[in-house]
Structure formats: structure tokens, C-alpha cells
C-alpha positions in Angstrom: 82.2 79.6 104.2 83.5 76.2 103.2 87.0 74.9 104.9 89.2 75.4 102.4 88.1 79.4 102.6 88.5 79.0 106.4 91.7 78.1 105.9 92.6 80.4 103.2 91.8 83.0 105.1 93.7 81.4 108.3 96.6 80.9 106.1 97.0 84.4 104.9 96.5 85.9 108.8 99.0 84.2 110.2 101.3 85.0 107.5 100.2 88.8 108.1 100.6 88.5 112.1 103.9 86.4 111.8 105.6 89.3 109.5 104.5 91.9 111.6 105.9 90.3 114.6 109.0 89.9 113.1 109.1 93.3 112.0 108.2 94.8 115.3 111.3 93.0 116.3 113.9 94.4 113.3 112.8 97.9 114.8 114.0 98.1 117.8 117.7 98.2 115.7 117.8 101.5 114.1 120.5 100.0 111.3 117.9 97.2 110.4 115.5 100.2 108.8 115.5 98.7 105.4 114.9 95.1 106.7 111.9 96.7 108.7 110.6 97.9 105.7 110.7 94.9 103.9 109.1 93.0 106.5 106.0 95.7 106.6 105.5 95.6 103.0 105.7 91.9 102.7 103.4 91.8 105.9 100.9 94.4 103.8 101.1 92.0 100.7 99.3 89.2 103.2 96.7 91.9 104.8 95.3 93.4 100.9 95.1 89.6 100.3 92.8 89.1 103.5 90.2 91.4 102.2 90.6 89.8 98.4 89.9 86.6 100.2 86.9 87.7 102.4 85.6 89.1 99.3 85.9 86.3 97.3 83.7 83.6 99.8 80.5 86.7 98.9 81.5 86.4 95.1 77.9 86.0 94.0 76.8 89.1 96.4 79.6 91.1 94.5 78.3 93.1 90.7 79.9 95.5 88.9 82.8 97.9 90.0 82.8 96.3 93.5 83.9 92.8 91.9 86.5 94.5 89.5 88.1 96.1 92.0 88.7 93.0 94.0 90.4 91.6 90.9 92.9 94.2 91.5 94.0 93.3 94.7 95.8 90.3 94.2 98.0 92.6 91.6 98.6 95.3 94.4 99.8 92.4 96.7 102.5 91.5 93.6 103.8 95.3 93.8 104.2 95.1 97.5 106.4 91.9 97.4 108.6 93.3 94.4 109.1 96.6 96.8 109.9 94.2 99.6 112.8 92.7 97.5 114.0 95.5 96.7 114.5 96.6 100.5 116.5 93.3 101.0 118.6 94.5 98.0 119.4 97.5 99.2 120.0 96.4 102.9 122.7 93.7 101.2 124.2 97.0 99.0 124.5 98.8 102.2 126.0 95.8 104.3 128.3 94.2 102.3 129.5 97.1 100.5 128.6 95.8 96.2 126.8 96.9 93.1 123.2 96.8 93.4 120.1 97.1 90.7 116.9 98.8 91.0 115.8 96.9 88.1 112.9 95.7 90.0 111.7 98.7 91.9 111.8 100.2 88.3 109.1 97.1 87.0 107.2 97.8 90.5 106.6 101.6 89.6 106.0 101.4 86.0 103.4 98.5 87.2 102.0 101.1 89.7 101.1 103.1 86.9 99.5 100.7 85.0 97.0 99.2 87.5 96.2 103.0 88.7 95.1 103.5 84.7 92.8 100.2 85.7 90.7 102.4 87.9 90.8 105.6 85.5 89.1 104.0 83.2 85.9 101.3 84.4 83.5 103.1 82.1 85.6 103.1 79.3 84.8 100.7 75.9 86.5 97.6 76.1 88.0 98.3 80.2 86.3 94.3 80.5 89.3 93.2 78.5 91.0 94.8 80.8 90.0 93.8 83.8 90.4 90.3 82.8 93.9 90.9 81.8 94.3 92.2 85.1 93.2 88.7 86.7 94.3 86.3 83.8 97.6 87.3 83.4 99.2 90.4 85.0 98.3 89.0 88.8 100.1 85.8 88.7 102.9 87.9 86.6 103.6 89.8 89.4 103.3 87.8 92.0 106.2 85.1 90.4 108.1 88.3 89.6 107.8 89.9 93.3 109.1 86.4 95.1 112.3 86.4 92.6 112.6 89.5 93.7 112.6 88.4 97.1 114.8 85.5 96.4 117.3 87.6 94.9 117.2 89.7 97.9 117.8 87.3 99.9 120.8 85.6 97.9 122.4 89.0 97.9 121.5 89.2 101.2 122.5 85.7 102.6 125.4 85.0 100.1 128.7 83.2 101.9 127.2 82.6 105.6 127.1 79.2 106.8 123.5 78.4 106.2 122.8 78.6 102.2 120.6 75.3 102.6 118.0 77.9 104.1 117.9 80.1 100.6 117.6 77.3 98.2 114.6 75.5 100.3 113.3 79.1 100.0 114.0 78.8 96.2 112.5 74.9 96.0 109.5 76.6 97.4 109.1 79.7 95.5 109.8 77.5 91.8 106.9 75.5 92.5 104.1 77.8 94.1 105.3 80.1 90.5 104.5 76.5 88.6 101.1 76.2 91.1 100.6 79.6 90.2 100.5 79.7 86.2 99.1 76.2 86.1 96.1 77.7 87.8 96.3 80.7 85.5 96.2 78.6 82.6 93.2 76.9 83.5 91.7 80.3 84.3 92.3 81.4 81.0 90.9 78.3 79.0 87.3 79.0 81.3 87.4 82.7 80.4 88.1 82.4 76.7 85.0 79.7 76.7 82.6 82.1 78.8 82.6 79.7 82.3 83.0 81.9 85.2 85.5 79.8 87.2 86.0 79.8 90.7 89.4 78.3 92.3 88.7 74.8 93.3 89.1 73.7 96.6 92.5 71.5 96.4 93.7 75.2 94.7 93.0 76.9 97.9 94.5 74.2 99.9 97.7 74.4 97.8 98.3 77.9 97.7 97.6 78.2 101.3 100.6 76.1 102.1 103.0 77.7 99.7 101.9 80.7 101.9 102.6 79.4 105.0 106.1 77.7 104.0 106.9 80.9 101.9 106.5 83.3 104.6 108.3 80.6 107.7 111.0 81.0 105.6 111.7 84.3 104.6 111.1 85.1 108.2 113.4 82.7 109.6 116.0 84.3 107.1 115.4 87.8 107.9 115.7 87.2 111.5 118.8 84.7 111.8 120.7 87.7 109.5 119.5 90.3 112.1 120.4 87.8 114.9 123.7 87.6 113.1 124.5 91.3 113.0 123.0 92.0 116.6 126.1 89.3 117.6 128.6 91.1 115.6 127.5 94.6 117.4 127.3 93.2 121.0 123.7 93.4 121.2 121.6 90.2 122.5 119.5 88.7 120.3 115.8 89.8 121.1 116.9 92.9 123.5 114.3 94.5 125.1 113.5 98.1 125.3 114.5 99.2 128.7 111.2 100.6 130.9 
């Protein structure tokens, strides 16, 4: 494995360990339910992206089926993060009493169905097309989509307490790992259309590994200061622990 697959890898488990933590947490408050299930699903969107990324430093062990399926996961991971947003959205209906959207859990199911017709058809004329489709363009689509869905989340979420600043550094961060994000698909396309099998660059893997990292340290540090919040309201210390 070469560093920058080290650290890919690295990157995405300690985003995975860092959520769960942080949802393990959110738990032991009944009320938080629907932040809990935010946190698992955005913690599950890190751990299908550890085996896409162990799968990917063997990419010229991997033929046939095997290798399409991997394209998949990265697309599964985008679902999970648009579901996550829509827990945020519904915990911020529920807390602060306004008119909320499933818009976005609508997208996430209707995208379900669509990458299950991926794997209902591999030996069907023209299912290359696609597959690439799958990895050129409906991937990164999804995963953009699932972190405005998390920023919304968290604006509905977040809206009016006394540290905003933390949303729109979440924002900053989002805006340009999306820009990261399509600039690299862009690039993928132009190699596909011309026949080169391309394989993300190291200063890629680097780059996206960061966003990663800043990404999730800041959509934890919002979930939890919100719970820590509430916990203050209801009496309750901040980190309680469960009595032996």
C-alpha cells in the first residue's frame, strides 16, 4: 500500500470511530433518538467507504462483478449521508416546533431503487454504461447532495444559538470538498470517454482525506454542543454516566 492509501484508509477510520463515539454518547438520552440515528448512519457512510478503499489498493486483483460492485459503494455511502440529514431535520421539526421537508429522504429512496436496479441487471446488454454512470456521475452526485443535506440539517438544527460561525465553517468546508469532488469527476470522465483506466492520484487521496477529517470534526462538534445544550436545559450533566 502506498501512504496516501495508508492514510486514506486512516482518514476514513477515524472518521468511523469518532462518529460512533459520539453516538454512543447521544444514546444514553432517550429524546436525542433521532440525533443517534443520524450519527449511526453518518458513522456507516465512513465504514462502506473502508471496504471501497481497502478494495481499491487490490484494484488490479479485482475482475468482473467483484470490481463493479465496489463502484457501488461510494454511491451507498451518498444514500446514507442524505438519510443522516434527514434525521437532523426531523430532530430540528421536533425541537423547535416548524414546517419540515422530506424532500431529501424522498431523493434518497427513489436513489435506493435505482442503484438496487444496478445489481438486477450485471448481465444485461449495455449494464457497462451503466456501471460507469454509477462511478462517473451518480457517486459524486450524491455524495454533494447528502452533505447539503446535512448542512441543511444542521442550519435548521443550529439556527439562532450563539455559535452560527460553527455552521458556516461547516459550509466553507462542505462548498469546496463538492468543488474537490466534481473537479475529480470531471477528470474521471475525460479518461473514461478516451479509454484510460484512471486511478485517483495521490494529491486526490490526500485532499479528500482531509475534507473527511474536517467534515466529520465538525459535524460532530455540532451535534454534540446541541445535545450538551439541551442536557443543560433538562438538568442533566453533560456526559452523564450510566449509573452501575
Amino acid at each position: 500500500m502506498e501512504p496516501a492509501d495508508i492514510g486514506a484508509l486512516l482518514s476514513v477510520t477515524a472518521c468511523t470511530v469518532s462518529a460512533i463515539e459520539c453516538a454512543r454518547h447521544v444514546q444514553r438520552e432517550p429524546r436525542d433518538h433521532r440525533l443517534f440515528v443520524s450519527l449511526i448512519l453518518f458513522a456507516l457512510n465512513w465504514a462502506i467507504l473502508l471496504a471501497y478503499y481497502a478494495l481499491q489498493t487490490d484494484k488490479q486483483t479485482l475482475t468482473g462483478i467483484i470490481r463493479d460492485v465496489r463502484n457501488f459503494l461510494p454511491a451507498y455511502s451518498g444514500v446514507l449521508i442524505l438519510f443522516a440529514g434527514g434525521a437532523l431535520r426531523r430532530e430540528a421539526v421536533a425541537r423547535r416546533q416548524i414546517k419540515g421537508t422530506g424532500r431529501y429522504d424522498t431523493i434518497a429512496l427513489w436513489c435506493l431503487y435505482f442503484l438496487i436496479l444496478g445489481h438486477a441487471i450485471p448481465f444485461v446488454p449495455g449494464s457497462d454504461a451503466f456501471h460507469q454512470f454509477v462511478v462517473i456521475l451518480l457517486q459524486p452526485l450524491l455524495t454533494i447532495v447528502g452533505f447539503f443535506s446535512i448542512v441543511v440539517g444542521l442550519r435548521m438544527l443550529t439556527k439562532g444559538n450563539d455559535h452560527s460561525w460553527l455552521w458556516w465553517i461547516f459550509l466553507a468546508i462542505a462548498f469546496f470538498y463538492a468543488c474537490a469532488d466534481i473537479f475529480y469527476g470531471v477528470i474521471l470522465f475525460r479518461k473514461t470517454m478516451q479509454g484510460i483506466e484512471y486511478r485517483m492520484p495521490d494529491p486526490f487521496k490526500w485532499t479528500f482525506a482531509g475534507f473527511k477529517v474536517a467534515l466529520t470534526s465538525m459535524f460532530l462538534l455540532m451535534v454534540f454542543r446541541q445535545t450538551s445544550k439541551e442536557r443543560t436545559k433538562r438538568g442533566h450533566p453533560v456526559l452523564e454516566r450510566r449509573s452501575a
